[in-house]
C-alpha positions in Angstrom: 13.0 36.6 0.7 11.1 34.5 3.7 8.1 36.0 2.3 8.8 35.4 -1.6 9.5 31.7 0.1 6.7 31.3 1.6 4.4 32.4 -1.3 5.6 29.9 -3.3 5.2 27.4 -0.9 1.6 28.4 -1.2 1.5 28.5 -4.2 3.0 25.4 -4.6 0.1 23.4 -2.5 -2.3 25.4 -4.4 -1.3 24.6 -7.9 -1.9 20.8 -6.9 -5.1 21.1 -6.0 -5.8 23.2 -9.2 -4.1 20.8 -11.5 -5.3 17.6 -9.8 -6.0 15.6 -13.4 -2.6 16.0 -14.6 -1.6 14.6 -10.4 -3.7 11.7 -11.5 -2.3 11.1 -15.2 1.0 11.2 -13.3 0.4 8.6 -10.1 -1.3 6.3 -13.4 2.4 6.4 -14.8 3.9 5.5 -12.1 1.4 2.8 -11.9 2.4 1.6 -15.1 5.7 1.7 -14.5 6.1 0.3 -11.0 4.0 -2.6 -12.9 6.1 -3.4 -15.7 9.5 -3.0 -13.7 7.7 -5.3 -11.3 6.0 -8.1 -12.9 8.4 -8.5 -15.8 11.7 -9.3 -14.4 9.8 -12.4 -12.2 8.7 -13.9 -16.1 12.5 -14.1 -16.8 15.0 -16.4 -16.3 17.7 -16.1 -13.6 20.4 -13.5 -14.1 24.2 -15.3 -14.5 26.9 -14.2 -13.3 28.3 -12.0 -16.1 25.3 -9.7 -16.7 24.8 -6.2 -16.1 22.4 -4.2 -14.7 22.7 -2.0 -18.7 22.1 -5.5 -20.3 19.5 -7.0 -18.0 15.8 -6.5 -17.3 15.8 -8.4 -14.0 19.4 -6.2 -12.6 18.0 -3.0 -13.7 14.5 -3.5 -11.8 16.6 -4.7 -8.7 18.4 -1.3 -8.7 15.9 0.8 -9.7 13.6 -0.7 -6.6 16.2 -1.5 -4.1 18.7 1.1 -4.8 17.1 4.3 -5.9 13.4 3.7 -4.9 12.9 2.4 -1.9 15.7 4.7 -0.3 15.1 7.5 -1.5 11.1 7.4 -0.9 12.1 8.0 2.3 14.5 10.6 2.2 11.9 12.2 0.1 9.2 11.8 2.9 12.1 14.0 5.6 12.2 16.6 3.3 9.0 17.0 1.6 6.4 15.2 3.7 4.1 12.1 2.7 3.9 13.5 -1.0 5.3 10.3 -1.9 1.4 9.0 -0.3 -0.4 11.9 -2.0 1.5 12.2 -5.6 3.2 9.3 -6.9 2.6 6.5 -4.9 0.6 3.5 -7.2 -0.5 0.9 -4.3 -2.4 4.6 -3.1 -3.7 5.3 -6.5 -5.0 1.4 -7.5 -6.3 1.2 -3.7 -8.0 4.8 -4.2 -9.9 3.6 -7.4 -10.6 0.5 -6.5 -12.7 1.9 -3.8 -14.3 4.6 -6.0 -15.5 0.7 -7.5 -16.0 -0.6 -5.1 -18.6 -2.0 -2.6 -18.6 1.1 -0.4 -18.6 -0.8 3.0 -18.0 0.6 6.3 -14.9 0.3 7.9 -15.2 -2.2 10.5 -13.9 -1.2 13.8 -11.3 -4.4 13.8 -9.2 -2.8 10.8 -9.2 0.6 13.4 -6.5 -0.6 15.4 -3.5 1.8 16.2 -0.9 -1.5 16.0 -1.6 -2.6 12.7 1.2 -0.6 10.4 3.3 -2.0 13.2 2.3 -5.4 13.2 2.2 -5.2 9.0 6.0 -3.8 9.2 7.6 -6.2 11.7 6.2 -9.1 9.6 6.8 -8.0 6.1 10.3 -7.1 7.1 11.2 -10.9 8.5 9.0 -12.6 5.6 11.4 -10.8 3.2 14.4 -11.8 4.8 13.4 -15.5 4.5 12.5 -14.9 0.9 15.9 -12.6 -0.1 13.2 -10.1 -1.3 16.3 -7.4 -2.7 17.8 -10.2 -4.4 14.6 -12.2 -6.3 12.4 -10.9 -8.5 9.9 -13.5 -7.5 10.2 -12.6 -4.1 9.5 -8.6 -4.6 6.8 -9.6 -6.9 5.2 -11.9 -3.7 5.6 -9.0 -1.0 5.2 -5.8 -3.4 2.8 -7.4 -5.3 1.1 -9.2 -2.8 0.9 -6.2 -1.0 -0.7 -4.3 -3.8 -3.2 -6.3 -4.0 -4.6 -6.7 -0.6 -4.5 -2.3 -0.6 -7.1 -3.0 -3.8 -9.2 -5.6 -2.2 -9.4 -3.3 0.9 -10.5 -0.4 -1.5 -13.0 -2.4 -3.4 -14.6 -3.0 -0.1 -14.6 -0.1 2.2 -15.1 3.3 1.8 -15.7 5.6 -1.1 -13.1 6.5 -3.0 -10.6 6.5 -0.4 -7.8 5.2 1.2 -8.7 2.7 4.1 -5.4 0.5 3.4 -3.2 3.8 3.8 -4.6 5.3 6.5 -5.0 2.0 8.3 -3.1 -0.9 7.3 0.0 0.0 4.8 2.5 -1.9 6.4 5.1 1.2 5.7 2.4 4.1 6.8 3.6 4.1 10.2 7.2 4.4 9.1 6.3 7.2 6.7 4.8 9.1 9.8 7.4 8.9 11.6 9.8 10.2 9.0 7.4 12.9 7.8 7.8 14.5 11.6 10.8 15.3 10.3 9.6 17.3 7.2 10.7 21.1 7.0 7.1 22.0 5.4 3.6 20.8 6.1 0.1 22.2 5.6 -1.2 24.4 8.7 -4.7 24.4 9.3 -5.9 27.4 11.2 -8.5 26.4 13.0 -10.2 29.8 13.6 -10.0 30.2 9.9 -11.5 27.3 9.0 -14.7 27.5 11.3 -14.7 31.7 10.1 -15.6 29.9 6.2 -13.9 32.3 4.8 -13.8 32.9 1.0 -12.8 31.2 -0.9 -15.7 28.8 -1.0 -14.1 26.2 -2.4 -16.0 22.1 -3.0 -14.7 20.3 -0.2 -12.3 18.3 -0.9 -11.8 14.7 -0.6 -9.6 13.4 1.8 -8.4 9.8 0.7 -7.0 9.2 4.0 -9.5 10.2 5.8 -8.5 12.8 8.3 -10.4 15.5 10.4 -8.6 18.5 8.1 -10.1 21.3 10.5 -8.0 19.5 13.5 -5.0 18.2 11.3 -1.7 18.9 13.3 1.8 18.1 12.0 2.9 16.5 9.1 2.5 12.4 10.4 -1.0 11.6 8.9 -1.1 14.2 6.3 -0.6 12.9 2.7 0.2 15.7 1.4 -1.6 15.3 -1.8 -2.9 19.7 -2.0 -6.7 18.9 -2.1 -7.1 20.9 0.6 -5.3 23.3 -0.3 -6.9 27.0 0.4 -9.7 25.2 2.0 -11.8 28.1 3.7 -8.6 30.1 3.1 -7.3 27.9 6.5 -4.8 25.6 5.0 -1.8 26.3 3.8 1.4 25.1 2.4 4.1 26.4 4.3 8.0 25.9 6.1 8.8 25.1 9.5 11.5 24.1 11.6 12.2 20.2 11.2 12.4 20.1 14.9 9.1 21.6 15.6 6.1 18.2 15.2 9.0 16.6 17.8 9.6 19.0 20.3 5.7 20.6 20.3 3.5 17.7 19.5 5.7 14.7 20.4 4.0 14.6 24.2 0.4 13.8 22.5 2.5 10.3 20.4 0.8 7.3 21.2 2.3 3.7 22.5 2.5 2.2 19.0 4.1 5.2 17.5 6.9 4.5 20.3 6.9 0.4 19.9 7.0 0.6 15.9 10.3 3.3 16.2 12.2 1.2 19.0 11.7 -2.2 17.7 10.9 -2.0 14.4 12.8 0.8 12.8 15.7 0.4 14.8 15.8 -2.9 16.5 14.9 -5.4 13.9 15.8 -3.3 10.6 19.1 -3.4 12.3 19.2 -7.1 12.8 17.9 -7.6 9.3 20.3 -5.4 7.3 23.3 -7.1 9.7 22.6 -10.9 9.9 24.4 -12.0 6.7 27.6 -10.7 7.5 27.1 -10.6 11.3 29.4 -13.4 12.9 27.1 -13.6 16.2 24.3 -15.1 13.5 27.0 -17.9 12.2 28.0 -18.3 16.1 24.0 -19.2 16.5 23.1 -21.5 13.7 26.3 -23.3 14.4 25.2 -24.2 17.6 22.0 -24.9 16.6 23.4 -27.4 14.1 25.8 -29.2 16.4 22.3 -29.3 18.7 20.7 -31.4 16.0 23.1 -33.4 14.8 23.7 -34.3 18.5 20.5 -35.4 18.8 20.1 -36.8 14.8 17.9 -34.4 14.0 19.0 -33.7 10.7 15.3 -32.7 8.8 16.0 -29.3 9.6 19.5 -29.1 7.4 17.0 -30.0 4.5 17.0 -27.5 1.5 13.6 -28.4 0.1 11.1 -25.8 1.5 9.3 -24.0 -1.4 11.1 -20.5 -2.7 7.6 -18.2 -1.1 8.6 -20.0 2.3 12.4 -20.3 2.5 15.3 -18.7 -0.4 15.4 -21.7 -2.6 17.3 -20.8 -6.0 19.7 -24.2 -6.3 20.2 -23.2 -9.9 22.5 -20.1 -8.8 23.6 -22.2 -5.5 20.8 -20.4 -3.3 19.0 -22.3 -0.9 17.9 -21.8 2.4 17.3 -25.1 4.8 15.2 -25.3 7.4 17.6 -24.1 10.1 18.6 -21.2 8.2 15.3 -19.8 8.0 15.2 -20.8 12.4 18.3 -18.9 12.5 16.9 -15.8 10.7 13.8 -15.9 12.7 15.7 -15.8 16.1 18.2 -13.3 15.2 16.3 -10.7 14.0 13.5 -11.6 16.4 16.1 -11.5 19.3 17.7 -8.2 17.7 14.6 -6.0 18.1 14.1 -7.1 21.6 17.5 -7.0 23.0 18.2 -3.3 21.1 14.8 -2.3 20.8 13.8 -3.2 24.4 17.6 -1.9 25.6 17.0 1.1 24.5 12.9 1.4 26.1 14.8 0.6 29.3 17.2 3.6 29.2 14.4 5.6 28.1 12.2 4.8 30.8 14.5 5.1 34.0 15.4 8.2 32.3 11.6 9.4 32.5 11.9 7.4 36.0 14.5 9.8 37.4 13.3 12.9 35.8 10.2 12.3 38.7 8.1 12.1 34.8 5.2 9.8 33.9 6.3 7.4 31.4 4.8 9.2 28.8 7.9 11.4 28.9 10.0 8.2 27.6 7.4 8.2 24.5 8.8 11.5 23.8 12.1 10.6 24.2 11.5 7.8 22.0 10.3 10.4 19.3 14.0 12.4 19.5 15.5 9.1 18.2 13.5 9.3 15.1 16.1 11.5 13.0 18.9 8.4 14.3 16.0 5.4 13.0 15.6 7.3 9.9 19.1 7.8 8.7 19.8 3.8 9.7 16.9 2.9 7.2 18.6 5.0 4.7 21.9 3.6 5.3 20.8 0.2 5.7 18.6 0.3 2.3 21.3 2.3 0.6 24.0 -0.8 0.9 22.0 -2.4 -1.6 22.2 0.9 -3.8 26.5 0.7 -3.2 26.8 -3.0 -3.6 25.1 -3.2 -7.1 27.3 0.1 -8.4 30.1 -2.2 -7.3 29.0 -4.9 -9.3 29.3 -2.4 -11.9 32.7 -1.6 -11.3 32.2 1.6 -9.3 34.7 2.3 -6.8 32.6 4.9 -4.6 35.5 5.6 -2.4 33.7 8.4 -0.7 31.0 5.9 0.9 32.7 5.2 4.4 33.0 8.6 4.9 29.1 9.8 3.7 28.3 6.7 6.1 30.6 8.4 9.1 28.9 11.7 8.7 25.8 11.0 8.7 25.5 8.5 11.5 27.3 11.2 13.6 24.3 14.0 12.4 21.6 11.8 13.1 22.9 11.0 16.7 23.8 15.2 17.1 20.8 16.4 15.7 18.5 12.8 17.8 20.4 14.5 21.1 19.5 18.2 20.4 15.7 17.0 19.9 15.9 15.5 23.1 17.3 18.9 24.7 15.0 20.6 23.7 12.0 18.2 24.7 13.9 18.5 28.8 14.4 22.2 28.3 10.4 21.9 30.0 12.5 20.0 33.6 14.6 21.8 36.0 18.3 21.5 35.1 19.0 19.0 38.0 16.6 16.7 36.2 17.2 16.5 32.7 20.5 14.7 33.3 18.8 11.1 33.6 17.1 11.6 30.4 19.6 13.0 28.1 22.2 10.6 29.6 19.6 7.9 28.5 19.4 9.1 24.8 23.2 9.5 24.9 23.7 6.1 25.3 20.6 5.0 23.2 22.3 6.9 20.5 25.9 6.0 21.2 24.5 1.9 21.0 23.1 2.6 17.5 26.0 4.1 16.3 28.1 0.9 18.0 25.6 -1.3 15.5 26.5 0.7 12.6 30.0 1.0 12.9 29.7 -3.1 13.7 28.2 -3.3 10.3 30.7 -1.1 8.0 33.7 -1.0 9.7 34.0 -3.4 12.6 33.1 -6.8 10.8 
């Protein structure tokens, strides 16, 4: 049976390099329809308050991007890899063929910076907070759209006919690699293969995202697209344990890698999907507000900033003033750096105690990633539960889905992080798995903050 598995597997990575054209026609209707479902709803007028997501353009894009897409692009990416990158994914397709084009440039060194994905996550995730991006179809067209466009620009420029904006700048790339450590399949490069040039002598293929195949390790990078598939008979399609990229490879992770988990994915995606029900962000911009009118200041309790700076729908009573848009900024600016940097802290006296460098707590940071990804899916998926509700589904079962799987993710974050100590003595691996207990056990506080305790 494992062998019949793996086969398949095989053949599985191999028939998508053999039947790249119809991969194409496919990522061209995605295209086409991430297009339509994106730039038509932001032509129409607002929804009221009696219309359906089964009688509305604008509703059905919302759910289709916010509550099936987005969320389940990356569960797709923990169980499959980056196909999402490779396959289907249009802002990689229009950025690929704009560059095959395109100008053919050089990629300057600038746009080789590690931080970048980082940087481009933490600010597209605050910009759409300010704009109520999963509730405007303006607002998804600005970000998505926006977005799209700069990944063509970038094509049109640099390289040749590949991906420079995915590999480089995609503001969710970083996340995806993250996730895609996760993957229970990846393509294997044997190395000794590979330099043996064994039959068969395929054309080599052509990497969009630019990677060294012949040293490729793990999943993270990988778009898993099959071009390379059966390359010099080295690469191959195949299953592995989902705990294997963490445990084996997580010591060679890099600072951003870390920085972008702890106070991106965990830190301020948990601030962001909290603040509007979270009564510590009322308690703030109350105080704020008594500030100014203490001090007759009142400019800032202005609705009138434009709707690409600040939420301003008045028309549906939607309208952000200046001091909520201060009081979003600080909250989820102060959420990433009191969680995220809380739970650096117990990472690193963890590593501290262990006698380890502190490139141990990077790989402690890593064994959270299960825990990071299951709060973007529950975070993202309260969109997906709230418009069904609108609907006039009950979904009874939610609490409990919720309840499970935060409890996994922490189980399955803490047995990552035993078997990353299993390399210290058992007197020292106390400090570092007490550390992701409580890292883990603070998360789940969040959550159960979020669903239950507010």
């Amino acid at each position: 049976m494992k062998l019949l598995f793996s086969r398949c597997l095989m053949g599985i990575g191999n028939g998508l390099r053999r039947h790249s054209v119809a991969v194409q026609r496919a990522q061209w209707i995605v295209v086409l329809f991430y297009v339509v479902l994106l730039v038509t709803p932001a032509l129409l007028p607002l929804p009221d308050n009696q219309a359906r997501m089964l009688d509305n353009l604008t509703l059905l894009a919302q759910f289709v991007f916010w509550g099936i897409w987005w969320p389940f692009v990356l569960l797709s990416v923990v169980l499959f890899g980056r196909m999402w990158c490779g396959l289907l994914c249009p802002e990689g397709a229009l950025s690929e063929w704009a560059s095959q084009h395109g100008m053919g440039r050089g990629i300057p060194r600038w746009m080789r910076w590690a931080g970048w994905p980082t940087v481009g996550f933490l600010a597209t995730t605050l910009y759409g907070q300010l704009i109520s991006v999963y509730d405007y179809a303006q607002a998804a067209l600005l970000i998505l759209g926006g977005s799209t466009i700069a990944a063509m620009l970038v094509g049109f420029f640099y390289g040749r006919g590949k991906r420079v904006w995915c590999r480089y700048l995609c503001p969710v790339s970083g996340v995806f690699a993250l996730l895609a450590k996760l993957a229970p399949m990846h393509y294997r490069v044997s190395e000794e293969r590979w330099q043996a040039n064994l039959p068969p002598h395929l054309p080599a293929p052509n990497c969009a995202p630019l990677l060294d195949i012949r040293r490729m390790r793990g999943a993270s990078a990988c778009h898993a697209c099959g071009r390379c598939s059966g390359q010099r008979d080295a690469v191959r399609l195949i299953a592995r344990s989902s705990n294997e990229e963490i445990v084996h490879l997580g010591e060679h992770g890099n600072l951003w890698e870390a920085r972008l988990l702890l106070y991106g994915v965990i830190g301020l995606a948990m601030a962001a999907f909290q603040w509007t029900i979270s009564p510590w962000f009322i308690a703030l911009k109350q105080s704020m507000a008594e500030w100014l009118v203490a001090h007759d200041q009142l400019w800032p309790l202005q609705a009138d900033a434009p709707w690409w700076v600040l939420t301003h729908y008045p028309q549906v009573n939607d309208a952000f003033t200046w001091l909520d848009g201060l009081s979003i900024c600080l909250y989820l600016v102060l959420g990433a750096l009191l969680l995220g940097g809380g739970i650096h802290l117990l990472l690193i006296a963890g590593s501290v105690l262990a006698g380890k460098p502190l490139a141990f707590a990077r790989h402690l940071a890593l064994c959270l990633v299960p825990t990071g990804a299951a709060g973007l899916f529950l975070g993202l998926s309260s969109t997906t539960v709230k418009l069904l509700r609108y609907e006039g589904l009950q979904l009874l079962w939610v609490n409990q889905a919720r309840a499970v799987l935060i409890v996994a993710a922490g189980l399955w974050s803490l047995y990552l992080g035993w078997r990353v100590c299993t390399q210290l003595p058992w007197q020292s691996r106390q400090a570092p798995m007490l550390a992701l207990l409580l890292s883990n056990t603070l998360l789940g506080y969040g959550w159960w903050l979020q669903f239950w305790g507010w």
